[in-house]
MIKOLDREN-715694 format. One record per residue (C-alpha): residue in three letters; x, y, z. Coordinates in steps of 0.001 Angstrom, whole numbers, padded with zeros to 6 digits, always signed. Example, Ala and Ser with C-alpha at 12.3 -4.5 7.8 and 13.67 -1.06 7.14 Angstrom:
Ala+012300-004500+007800 Ser+013670-001060+007140 
// end
This chain:
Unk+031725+105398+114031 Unk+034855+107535+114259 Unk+037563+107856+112106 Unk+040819+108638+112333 Unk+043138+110306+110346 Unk+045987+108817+108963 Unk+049152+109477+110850 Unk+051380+111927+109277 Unk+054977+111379+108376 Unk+057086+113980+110399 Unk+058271+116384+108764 Unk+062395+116155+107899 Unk+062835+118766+110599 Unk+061392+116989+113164 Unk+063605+115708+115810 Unk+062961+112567+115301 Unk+064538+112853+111539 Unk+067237+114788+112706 Unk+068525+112214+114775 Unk+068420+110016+111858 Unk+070434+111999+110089 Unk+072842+112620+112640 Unk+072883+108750+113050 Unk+073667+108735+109589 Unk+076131+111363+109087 Unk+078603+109271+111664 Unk+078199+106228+109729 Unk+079259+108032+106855 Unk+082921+106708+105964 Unk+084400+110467+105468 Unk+087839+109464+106128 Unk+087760+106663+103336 Unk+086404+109189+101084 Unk+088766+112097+101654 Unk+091577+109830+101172 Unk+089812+108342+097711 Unk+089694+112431+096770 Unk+093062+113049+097951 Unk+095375+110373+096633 Unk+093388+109738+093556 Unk+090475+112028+091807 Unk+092654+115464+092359 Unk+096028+113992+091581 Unk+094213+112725+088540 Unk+092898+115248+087054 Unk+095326+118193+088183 Unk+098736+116675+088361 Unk+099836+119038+085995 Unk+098859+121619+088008 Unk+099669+119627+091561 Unk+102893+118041+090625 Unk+106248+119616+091737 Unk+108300+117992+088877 Unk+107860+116353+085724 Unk+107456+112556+086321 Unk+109981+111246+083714 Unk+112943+113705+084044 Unk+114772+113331+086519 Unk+118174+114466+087775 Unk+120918+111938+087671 Unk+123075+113937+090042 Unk+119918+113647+093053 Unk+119528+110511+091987 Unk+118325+107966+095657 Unk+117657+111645+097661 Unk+115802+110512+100863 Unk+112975+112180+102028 Unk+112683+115512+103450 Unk+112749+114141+106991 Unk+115051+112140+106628 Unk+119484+113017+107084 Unk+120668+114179+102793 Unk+116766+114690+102073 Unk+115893+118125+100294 Unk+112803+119810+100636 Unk+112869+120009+096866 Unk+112040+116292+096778 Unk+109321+115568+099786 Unk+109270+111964+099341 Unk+112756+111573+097980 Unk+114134+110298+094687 Unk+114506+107205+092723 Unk+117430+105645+090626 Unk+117047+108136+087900 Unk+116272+111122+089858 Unk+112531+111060+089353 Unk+110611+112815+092595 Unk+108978+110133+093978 Unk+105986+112405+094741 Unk+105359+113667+091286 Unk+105371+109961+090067 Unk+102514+108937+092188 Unk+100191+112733+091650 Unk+100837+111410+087995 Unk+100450+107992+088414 Unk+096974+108411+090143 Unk+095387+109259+086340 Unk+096664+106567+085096 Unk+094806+104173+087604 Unk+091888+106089+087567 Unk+091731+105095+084059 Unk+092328+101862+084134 Unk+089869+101728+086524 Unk+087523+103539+084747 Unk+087615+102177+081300 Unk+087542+098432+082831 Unk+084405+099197+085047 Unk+082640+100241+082233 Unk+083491+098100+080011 Unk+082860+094735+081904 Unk+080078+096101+083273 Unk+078213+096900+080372 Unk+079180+092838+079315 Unk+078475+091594+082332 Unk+075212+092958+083145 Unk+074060+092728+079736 Unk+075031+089023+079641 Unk+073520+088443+082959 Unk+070403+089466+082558 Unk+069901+087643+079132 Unk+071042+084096+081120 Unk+068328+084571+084340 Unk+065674+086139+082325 Unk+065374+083081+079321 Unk+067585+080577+080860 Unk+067649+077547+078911 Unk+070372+077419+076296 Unk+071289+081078+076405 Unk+071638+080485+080617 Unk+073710+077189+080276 Unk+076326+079318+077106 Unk+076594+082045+079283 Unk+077201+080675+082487 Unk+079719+078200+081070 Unk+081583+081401+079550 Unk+081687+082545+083218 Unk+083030+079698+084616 Unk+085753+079686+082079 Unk+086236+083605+082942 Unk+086775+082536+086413 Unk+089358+079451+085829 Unk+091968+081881+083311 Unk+094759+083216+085751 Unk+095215+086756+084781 Unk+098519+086775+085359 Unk+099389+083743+083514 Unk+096913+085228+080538 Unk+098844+088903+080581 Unk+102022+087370+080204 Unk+101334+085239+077505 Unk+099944+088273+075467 Unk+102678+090654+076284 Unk+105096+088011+075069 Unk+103544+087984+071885 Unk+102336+091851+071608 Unk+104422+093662+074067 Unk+103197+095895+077325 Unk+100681+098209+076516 Unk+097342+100334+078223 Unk+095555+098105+075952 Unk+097002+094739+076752 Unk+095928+095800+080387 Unk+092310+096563+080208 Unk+091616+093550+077784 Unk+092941+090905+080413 Unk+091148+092796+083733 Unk+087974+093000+081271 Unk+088347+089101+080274 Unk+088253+088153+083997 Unk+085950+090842+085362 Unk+083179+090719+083259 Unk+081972+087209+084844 Unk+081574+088743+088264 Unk+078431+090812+087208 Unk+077356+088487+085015 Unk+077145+085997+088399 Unk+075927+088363+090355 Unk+073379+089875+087924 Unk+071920+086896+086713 Unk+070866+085269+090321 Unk+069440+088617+091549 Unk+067189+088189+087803 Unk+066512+084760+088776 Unk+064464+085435+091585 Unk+062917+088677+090417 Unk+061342+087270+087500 Unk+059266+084922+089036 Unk+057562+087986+091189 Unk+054194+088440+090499 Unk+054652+092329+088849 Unk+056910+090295+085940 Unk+053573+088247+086037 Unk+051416+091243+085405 Unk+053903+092933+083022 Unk+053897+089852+080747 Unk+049844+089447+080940 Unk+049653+093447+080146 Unk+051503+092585+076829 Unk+054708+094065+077584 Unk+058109+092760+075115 Unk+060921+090929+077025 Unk+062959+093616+076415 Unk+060892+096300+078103 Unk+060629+094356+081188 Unk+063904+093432+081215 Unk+064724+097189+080741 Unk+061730+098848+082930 Unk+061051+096217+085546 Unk+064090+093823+085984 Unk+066965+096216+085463 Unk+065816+098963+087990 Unk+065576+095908+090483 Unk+069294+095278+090128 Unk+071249+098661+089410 Unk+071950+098522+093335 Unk+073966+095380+093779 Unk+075225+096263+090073 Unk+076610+100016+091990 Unk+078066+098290+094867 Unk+080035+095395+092466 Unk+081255+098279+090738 Unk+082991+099762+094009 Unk+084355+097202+095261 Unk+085548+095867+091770 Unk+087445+099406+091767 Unk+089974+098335+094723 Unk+090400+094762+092958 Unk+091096+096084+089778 Unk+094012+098959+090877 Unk+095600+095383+092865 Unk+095660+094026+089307 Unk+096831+096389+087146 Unk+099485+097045+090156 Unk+100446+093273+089920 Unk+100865+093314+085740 Unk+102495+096464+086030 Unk+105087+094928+089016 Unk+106056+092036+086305 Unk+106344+094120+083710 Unk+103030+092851+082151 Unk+101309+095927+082516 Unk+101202+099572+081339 Unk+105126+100370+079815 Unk+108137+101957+081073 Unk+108774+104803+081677 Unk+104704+105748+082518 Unk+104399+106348+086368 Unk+102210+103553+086790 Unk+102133+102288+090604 Unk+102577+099578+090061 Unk+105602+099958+087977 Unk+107164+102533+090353 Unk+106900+099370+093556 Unk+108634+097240+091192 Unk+111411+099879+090743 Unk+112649+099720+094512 Unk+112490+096108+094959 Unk+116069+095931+094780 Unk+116580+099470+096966 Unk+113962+098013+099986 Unk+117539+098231+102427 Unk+119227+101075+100800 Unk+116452+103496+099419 Unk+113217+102262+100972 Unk+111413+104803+099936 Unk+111461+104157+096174 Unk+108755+102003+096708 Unk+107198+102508+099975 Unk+105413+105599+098944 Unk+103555+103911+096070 Unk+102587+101063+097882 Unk+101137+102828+100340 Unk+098840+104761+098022 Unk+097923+101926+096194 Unk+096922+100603+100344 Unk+095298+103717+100938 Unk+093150+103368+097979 Unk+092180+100112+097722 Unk+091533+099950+101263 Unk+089625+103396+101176 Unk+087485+102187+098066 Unk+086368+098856+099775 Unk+085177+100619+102984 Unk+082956+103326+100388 Unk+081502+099821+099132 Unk+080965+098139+102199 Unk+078727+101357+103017 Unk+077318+101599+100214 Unk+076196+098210+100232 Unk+074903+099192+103918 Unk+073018+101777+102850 Unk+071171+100309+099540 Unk+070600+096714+100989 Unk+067262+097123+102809 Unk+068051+094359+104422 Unk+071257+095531+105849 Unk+069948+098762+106331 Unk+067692+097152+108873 Unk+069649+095638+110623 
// end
């Protein structure tokens, strides 16, 4: 009887692979990506460096310049002015490091309290299942708006007023999410073997069920990114957000809402990076969610 070997994988040179690749490389969002890198990592973390001007002095004399482009613009001021003079442009390079950490510090945080929450509720369900998920559904029902107001009435605008309400309403999302991916993973029969082997809850739950869910737990986080700029952007707009006079984006939109006919460019500019952004960031987690789904990935 004659046996035969085992085909071989082809090697990642092979054409076959390199077509993959190539297949890959043009499903690869680049453009969402550069303008994530563009409009908010460098501006965050060299707007000293990038910035023309400072982003709270301003001259009162230039105060409403237009544009560049635009008849009475200066090249000095690229994107114009705004009631006090600020450059418009300098505002948002400086404003991007303040919603990257927003954004940042949030993720993290509600993350950490979301996952950790989540996988306690699928893995022993019961009691600890029914507390938690009631705590999400409450999470869910608060309007964050209504919630942000309330507390800035009573403590006044601050970074910290900010992250506390996105974290309060946030943190429910991965629980959800976590805790019906653990539902149906614990029930597989390697949980099974784990738990016959002698293995402690909490090195399954930390060696066989959390590997099994730091996927959907990655894409959540992206697309939680562009959700959580719209909020702090909507706090900020009220006046429920990060203070005056901190080039927040949010803060800078509400600034022009009175200039839209005269000086449209006061906030224009910032609303379209806080577009650009948020629209950038949910295209990286559509792909990403593409690429780490084997089920989409199939498809």
């Amino acid at each position: 009887m004659q046996v035969t070997a085992p085909a071989q994988k082809p090697a990642w040179y092979s054409p076959s692979n390199i077509g993959y690749y190539l297949q890959e490389a043009r499903r690869f969002p680049l453009i969402p990506l550069a303008v994530i890198v563009v409009v908010l990592v460098i501006p965050a973390f060299f707007a000293a460096y990038v910035a023309p001007h400072h982003p709270t002095r301003g001259q009162f004399a230039e105060r409403l310049t237009p544009p560049a482009w635009q008849e009475g613009g200066s090249a000095k001021y690229l994107l114009g002015t705004d009631k006090q003079g600020r450059d418009i442009l300098s505002r948002i390079i400086h404003g991007a490091k303040y919603v990257l950490a927003v954004s940042l510090t949030v993720i993290a945080i509600s993350g950490v309290i979301g996952v950790g929450l989540g996988l306690i509720a699928g893995y022993y369900g019961g009691r600890s299942d029914m507390l938690i998920m009631r705590g999400v559904d409450i999470a869910l029902s608060i309007p964050a708006i209504l919630l942000a107001l309330a507390i800035v009435a009573a403590r006044g605008p601050s970074f910290g007023v900010v992250i506390f309400v996105i974290c309060v309403i946030l943190w429910s999302r991965y629980a959800r999410q976590v805790r019906g991916e653990v539902l149906a993973i614990k029930n597989q029969d390697f949980i099974g073997r784990a738990k016959v082997a002698g293995s402690s809850d909490f090195r399954i739950i930390v060696r066989h069920v959390f590997p099994n869910v730091v996927n959907s737990i990655i894409v959540l986080a992206t697309l939680q990114v562009g959700f959580v700029i719209l909020l702090e952007a909507s706090l900020s707009f009220l006046g429920a957000g990060i203070p005056r006079p901190t080039p927040a984006w949010g803060l800078m939109v509400a600034n022009g809402r009175e200039l839209v006919v005269t000086a449209w460019w006061v906030s224009f500019f910032p609303g379209v990076a806080i577009s650009l952004v948020v629209l950038s960031l949910n295209l990286m987690g559509d792909w990403l969610r593409d690429r780490l789904d084997p089920k989409q990935r199939n498809l």
